[in-house]
N, CA and C atoms as an extended XYZ file, in Angstrom:
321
Properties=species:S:1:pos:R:3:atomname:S:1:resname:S:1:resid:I:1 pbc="F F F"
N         5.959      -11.153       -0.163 N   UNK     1
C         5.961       -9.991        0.690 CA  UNK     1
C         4.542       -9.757        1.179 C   UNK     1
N         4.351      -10.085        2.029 N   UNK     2
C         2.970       -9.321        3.179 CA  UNK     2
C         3.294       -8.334        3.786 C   UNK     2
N         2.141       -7.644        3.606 N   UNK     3
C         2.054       -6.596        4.604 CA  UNK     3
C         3.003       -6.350        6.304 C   UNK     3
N         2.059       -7.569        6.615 N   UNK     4
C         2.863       -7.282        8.089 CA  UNK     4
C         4.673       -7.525        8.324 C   UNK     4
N         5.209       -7.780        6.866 N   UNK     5
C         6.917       -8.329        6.741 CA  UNK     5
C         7.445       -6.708        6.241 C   UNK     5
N         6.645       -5.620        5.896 N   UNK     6
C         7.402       -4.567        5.748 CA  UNK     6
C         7.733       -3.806        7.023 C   UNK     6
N         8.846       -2.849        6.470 N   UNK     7
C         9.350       -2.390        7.652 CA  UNK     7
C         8.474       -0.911        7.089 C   UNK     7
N         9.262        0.121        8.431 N   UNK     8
C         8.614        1.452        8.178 CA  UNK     8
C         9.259        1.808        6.780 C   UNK     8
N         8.204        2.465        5.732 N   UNK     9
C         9.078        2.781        4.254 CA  UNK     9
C         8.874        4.235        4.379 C   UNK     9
N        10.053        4.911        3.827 N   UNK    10
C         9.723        6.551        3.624 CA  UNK    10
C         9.567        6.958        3.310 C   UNK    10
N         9.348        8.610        2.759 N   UNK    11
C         8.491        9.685        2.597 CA  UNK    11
C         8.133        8.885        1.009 C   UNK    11
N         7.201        9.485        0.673 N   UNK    12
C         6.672        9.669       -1.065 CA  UNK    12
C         7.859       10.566       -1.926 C   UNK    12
N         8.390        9.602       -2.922 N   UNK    13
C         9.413       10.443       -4.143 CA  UNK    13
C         8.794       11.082       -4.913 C   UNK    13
N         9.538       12.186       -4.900 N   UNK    14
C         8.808       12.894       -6.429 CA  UNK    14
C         9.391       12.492       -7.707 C   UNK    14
N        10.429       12.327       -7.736 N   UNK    15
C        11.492       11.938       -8.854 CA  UNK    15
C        10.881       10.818       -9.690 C   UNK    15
N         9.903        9.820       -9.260 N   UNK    16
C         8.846        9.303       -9.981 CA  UNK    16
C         7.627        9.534      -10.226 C   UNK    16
N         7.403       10.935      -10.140 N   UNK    17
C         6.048       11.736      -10.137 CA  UNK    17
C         5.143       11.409       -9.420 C   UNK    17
N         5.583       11.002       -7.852 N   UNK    18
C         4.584       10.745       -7.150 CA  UNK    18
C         4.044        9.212       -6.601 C   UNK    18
N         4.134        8.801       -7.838 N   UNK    19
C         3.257        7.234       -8.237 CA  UNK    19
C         4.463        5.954       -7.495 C   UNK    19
N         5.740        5.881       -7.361 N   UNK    20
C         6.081        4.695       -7.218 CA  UNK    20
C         6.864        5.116       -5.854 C   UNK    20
N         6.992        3.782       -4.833 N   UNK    21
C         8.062        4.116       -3.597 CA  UNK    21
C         8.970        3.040       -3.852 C   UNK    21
N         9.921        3.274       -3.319 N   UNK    22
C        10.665        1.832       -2.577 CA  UNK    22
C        10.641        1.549       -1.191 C   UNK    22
N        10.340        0.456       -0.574 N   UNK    23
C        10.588       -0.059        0.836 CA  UNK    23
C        11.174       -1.089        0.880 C   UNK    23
N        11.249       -1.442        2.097 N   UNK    24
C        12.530       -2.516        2.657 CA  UNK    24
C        11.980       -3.274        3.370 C   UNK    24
N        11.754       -4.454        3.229 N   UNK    25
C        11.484       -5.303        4.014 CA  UNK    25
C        12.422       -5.982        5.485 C   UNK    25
N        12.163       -6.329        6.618 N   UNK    26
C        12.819       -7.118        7.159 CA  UNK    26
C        14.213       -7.723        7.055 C   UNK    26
N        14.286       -7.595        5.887 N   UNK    27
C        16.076       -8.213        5.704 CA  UNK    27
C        16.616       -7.530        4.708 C   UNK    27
N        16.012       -6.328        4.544 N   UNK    28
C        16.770       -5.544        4.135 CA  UNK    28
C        16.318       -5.365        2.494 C   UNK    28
N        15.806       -6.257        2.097 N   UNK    29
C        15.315       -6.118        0.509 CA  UNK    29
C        14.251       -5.564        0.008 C   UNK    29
N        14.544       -4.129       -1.071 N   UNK    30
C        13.777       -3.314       -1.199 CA  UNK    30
C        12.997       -3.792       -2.614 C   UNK    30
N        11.591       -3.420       -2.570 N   UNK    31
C        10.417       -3.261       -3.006 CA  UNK    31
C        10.227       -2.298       -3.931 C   UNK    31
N         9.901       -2.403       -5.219 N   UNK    32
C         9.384       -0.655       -5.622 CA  UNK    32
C         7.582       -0.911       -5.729 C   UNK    32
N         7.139        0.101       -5.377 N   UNK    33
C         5.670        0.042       -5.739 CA  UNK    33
C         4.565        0.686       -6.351 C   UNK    33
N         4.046        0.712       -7.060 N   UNK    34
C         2.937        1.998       -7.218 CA  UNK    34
C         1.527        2.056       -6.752 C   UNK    34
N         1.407        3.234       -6.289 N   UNK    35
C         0.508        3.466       -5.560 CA  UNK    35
C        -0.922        3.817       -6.225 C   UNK    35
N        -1.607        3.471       -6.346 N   UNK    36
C        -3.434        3.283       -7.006 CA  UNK    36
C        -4.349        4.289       -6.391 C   UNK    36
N        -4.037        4.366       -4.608 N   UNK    37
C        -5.112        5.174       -4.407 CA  UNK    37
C        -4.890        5.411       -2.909 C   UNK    37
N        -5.724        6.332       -1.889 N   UNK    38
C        -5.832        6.734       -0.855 CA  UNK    38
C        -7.055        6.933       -0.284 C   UNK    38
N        -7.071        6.169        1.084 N   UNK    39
C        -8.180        6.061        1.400 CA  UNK    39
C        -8.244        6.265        2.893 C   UNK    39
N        -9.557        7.120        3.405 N   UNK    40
C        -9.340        7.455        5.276 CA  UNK    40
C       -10.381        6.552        5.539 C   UNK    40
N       -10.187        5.574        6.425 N   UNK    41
C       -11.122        4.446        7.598 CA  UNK    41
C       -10.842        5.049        8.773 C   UNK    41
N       -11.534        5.052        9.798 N   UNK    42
C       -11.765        5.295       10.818 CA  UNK    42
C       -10.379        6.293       11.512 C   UNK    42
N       -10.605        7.570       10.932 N   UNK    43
C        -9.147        8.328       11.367 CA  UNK    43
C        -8.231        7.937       10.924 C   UNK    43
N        -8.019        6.936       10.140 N   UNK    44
C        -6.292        6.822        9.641 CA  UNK    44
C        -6.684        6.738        8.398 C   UNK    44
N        -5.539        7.175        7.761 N   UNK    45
C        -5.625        7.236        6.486 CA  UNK    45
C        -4.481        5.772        5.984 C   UNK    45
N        -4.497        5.297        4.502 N   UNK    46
C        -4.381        4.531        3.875 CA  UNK    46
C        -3.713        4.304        2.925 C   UNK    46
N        -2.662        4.299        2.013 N   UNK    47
C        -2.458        4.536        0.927 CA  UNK    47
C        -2.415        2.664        0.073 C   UNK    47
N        -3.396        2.869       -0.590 N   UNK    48
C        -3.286        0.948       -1.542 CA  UNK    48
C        -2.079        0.934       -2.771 C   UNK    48
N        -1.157       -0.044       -2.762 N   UNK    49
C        -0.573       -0.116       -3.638 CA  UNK    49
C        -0.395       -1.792       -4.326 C   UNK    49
N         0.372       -1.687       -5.355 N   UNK    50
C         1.093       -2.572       -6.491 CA  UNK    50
C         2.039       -2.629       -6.601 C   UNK    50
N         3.175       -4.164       -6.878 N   UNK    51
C         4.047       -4.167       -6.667 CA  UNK    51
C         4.225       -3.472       -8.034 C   UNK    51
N         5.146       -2.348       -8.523 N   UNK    52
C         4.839       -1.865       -9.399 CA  UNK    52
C         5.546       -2.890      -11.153 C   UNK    52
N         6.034       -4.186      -10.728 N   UNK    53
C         6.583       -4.936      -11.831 CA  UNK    53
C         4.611       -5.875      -11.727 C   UNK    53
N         4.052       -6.028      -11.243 N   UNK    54
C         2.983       -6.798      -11.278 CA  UNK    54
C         2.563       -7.266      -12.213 C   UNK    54
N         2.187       -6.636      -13.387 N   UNK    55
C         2.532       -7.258      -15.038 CA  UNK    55
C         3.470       -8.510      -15.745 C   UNK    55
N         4.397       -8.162      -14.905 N   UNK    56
C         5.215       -9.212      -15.213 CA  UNK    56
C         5.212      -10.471      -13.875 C   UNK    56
N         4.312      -10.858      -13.002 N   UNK    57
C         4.453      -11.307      -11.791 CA  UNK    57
C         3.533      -12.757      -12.124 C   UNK    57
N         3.681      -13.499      -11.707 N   UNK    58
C         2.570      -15.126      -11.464 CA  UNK    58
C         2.005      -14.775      -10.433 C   UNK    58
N         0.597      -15.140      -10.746 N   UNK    59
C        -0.339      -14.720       -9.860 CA  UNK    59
C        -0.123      -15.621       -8.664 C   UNK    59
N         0.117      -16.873       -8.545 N   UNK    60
C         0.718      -17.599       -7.361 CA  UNK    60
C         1.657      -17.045       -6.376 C   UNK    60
N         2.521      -16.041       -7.353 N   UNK    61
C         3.636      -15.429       -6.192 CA  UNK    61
C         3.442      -14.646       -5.062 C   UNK    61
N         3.731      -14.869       -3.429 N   UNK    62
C         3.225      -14.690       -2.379 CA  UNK    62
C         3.244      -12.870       -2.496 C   UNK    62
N         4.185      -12.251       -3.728 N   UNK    63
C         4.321      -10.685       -3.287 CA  UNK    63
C         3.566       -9.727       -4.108 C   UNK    63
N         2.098      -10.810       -5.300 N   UNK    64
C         1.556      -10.679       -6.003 CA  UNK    64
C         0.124       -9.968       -5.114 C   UNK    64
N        -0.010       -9.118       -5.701 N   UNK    65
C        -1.756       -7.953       -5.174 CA  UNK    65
C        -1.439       -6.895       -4.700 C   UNK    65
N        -2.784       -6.616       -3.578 N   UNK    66
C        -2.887       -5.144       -3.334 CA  UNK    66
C        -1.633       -5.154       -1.922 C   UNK    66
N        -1.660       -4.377       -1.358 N   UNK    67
C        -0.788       -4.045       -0.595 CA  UNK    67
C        -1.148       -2.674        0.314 C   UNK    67
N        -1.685       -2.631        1.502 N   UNK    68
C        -1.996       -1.340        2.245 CA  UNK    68
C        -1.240       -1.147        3.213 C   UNK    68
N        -0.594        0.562        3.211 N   UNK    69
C         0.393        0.967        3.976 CA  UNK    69
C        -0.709        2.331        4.620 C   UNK    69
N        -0.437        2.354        6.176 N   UNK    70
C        -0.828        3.350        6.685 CA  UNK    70
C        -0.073        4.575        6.806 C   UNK    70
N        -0.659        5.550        6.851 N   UNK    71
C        -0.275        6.894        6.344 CA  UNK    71
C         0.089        7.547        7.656 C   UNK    71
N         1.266        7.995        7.692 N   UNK    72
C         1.830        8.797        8.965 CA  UNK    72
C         2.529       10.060        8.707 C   UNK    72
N         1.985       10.962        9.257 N   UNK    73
C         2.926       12.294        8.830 CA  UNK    73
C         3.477       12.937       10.003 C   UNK    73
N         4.818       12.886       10.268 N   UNK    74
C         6.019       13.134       10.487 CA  UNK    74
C         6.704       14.482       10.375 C   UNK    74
N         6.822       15.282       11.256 N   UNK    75
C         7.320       16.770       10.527 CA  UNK    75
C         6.863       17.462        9.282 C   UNK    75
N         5.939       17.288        8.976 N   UNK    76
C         5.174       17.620        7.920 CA  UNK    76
C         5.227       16.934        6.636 C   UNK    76
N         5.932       15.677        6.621 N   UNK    77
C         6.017       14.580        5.868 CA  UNK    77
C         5.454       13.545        5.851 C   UNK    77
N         5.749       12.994        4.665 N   UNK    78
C         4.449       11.412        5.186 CA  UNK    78
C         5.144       10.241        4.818 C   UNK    78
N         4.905        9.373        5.502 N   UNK    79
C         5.423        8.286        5.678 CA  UNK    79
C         4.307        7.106        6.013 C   UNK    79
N         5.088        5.886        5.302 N   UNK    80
C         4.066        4.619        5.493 CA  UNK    80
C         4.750        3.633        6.696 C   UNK    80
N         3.280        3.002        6.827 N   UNK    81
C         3.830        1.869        8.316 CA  UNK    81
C         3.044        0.472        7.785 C   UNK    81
N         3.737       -0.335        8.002 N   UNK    82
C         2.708       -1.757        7.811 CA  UNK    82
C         1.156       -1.679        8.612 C   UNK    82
N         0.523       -2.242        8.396 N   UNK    83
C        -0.659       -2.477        8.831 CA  UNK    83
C        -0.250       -4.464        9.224 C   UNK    83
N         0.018       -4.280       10.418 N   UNK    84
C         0.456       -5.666       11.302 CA  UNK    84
C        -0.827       -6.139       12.025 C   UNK    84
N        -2.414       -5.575       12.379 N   UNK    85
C        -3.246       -6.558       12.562 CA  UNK    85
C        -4.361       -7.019       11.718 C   UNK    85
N        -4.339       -8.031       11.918 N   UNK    86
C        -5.245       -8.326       10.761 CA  UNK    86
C        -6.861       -8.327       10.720 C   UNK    86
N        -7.320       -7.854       11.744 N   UNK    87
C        -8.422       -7.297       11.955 CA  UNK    87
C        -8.211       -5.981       10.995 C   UNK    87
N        -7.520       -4.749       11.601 N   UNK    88
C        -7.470       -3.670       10.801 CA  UNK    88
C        -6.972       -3.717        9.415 C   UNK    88
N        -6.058       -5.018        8.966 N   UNK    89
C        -6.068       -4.934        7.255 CA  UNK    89
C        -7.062       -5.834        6.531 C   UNK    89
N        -7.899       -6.419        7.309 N   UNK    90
C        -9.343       -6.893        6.830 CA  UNK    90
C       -10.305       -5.769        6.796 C   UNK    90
N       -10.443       -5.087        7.472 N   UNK    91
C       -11.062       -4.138        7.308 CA  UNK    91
C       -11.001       -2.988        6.237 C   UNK    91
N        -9.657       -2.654        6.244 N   UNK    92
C        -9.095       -1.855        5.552 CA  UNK    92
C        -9.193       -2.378        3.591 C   UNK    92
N        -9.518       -3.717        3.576 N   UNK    93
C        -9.081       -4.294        2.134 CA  UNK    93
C       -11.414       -4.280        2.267 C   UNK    93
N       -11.811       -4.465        2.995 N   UNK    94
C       -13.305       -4.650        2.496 CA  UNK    94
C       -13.791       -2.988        2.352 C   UNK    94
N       -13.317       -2.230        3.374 N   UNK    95
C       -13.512       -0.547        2.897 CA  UNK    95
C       -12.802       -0.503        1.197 C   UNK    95
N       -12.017       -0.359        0.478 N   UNK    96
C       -11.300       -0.940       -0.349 CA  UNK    96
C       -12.327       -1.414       -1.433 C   UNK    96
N       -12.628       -2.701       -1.181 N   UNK    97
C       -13.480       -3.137       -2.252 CA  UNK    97
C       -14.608       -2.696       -2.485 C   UNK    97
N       -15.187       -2.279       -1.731 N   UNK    98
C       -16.603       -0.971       -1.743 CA  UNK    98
C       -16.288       -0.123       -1.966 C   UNK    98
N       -14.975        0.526       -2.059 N   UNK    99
C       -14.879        1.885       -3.112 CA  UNK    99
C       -14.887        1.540       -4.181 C   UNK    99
N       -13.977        0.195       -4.526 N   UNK   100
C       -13.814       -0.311       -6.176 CA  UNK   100
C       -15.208       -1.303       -6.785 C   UNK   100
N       -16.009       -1.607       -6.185 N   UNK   101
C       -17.646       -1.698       -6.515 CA  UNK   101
C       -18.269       -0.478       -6.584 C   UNK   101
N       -18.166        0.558       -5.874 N   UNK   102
C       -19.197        1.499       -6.132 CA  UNK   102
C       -18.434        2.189       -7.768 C   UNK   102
N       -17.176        2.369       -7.690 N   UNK   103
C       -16.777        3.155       -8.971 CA  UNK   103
C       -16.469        2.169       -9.960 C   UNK   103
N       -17.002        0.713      -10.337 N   UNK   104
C       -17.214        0.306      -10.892 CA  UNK   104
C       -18.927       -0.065      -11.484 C   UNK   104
N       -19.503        0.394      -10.304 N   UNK   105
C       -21.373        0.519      -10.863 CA  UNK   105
C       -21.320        1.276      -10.905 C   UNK   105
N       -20.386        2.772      -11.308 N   UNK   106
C       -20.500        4.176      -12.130 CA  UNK   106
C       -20.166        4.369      -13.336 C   UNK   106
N       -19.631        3.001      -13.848 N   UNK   107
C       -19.300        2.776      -15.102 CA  UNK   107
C       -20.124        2.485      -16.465 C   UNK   107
């Protein structure tokens, strides 16, 4: 699962306190995930996630890592969208790793 193969996924559940979604990919097969963190680049905001079985995953497997969904709010709801260029999810994953270097040289 890449990024650019998800479809639009919806609002944030509470019923898992927040932390995990499900989305649907392209043919219909849903995803659960948990979400790590939130982050705003250039006016849009970000949300990074994990496939949330990742523990149990081979690191070879193509649906193995981070995962960034852009943040859209909708009637006062929020909702995620793939990030489909790869300029903006290169960007988006090196903003990303300079948050997780700096709060790792705070350690």
């Amino acid at each position: 699962m890449k990024n650019n193969d998800l479809k639009e996924a919806g609002p944030l559940s509470d019923s898992f306190g927040g932390d995990l979604i499900t989305i649907a990919d392209e043919e219909g097969n849903e995803f659960e995930l948990e979400m790590l963190d939130v982050m705003d680049l250039d006016g849009e905001s970000y949300a990074v996630f994990v496939p949330a079985d990742i523990e149990n995953m081979d690191v070879n497997d193509p649906d193995y890592g981070l995962i960034f969904l852009r943040i859209r709010e909708e009637n006062g709801e929020e909702f995620f969208d793939s990030v489909d260029d790869d300029d903006e999810l290169n960007r988006v994953y090196e903003a990303y790793q300079l948050i997780m270097d700096a709060e790792e040289d705070d350690t």
